[in-house]
C-alpha positions, 0 to 999 in steps of 0.5 A, spaced: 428 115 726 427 120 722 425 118 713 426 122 707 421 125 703 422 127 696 417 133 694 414 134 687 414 141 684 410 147 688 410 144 694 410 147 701 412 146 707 405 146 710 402 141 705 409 136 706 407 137 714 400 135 713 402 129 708 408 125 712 406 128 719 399 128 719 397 135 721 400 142 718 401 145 725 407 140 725 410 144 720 415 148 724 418 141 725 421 140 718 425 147 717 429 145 724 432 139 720 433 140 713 437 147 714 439 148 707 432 148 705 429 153 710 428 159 705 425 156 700 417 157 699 414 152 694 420 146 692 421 144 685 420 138 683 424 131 686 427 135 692 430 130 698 427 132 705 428 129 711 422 128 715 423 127 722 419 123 727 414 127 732 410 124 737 402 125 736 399 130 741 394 129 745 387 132 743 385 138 748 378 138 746 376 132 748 374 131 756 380 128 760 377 121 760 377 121 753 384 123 752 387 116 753 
């Protein structure tokens, strides 16, 4: 189920990811879901998100039987 998330002033969408989401790679996660957002660059201070939920990947520079 996706959360919301309320970004304080000159965040980016990269920092967000990396806070809510655990990594800026999953960046391209948020824009799909908050479509009235997805030109901004840096937010302004007390802007509602939705963040949705992604599943954790696995880590493809550990041997396979590590990945588990």
């Amino acid at each position: 189920m996706p959360s919301r998330y309320v970004s304080t002033q000159g965040q980016a969408w990269d920092q967000i990811a990396r806070e809510r989401l655990g990594s800026e790679k999953q960046m391209g996660a948020l824009p799909p879901v908050n479509v009235d957002e997805m030109d901004t660059l840096l937010f302004g201070g007390e802007k509602a998100l939705t963040v949705p939920d992604v599943p954790v990947r696995a880590v493809r520079n550990l041997p396979p039987w590590e990945r588990m």
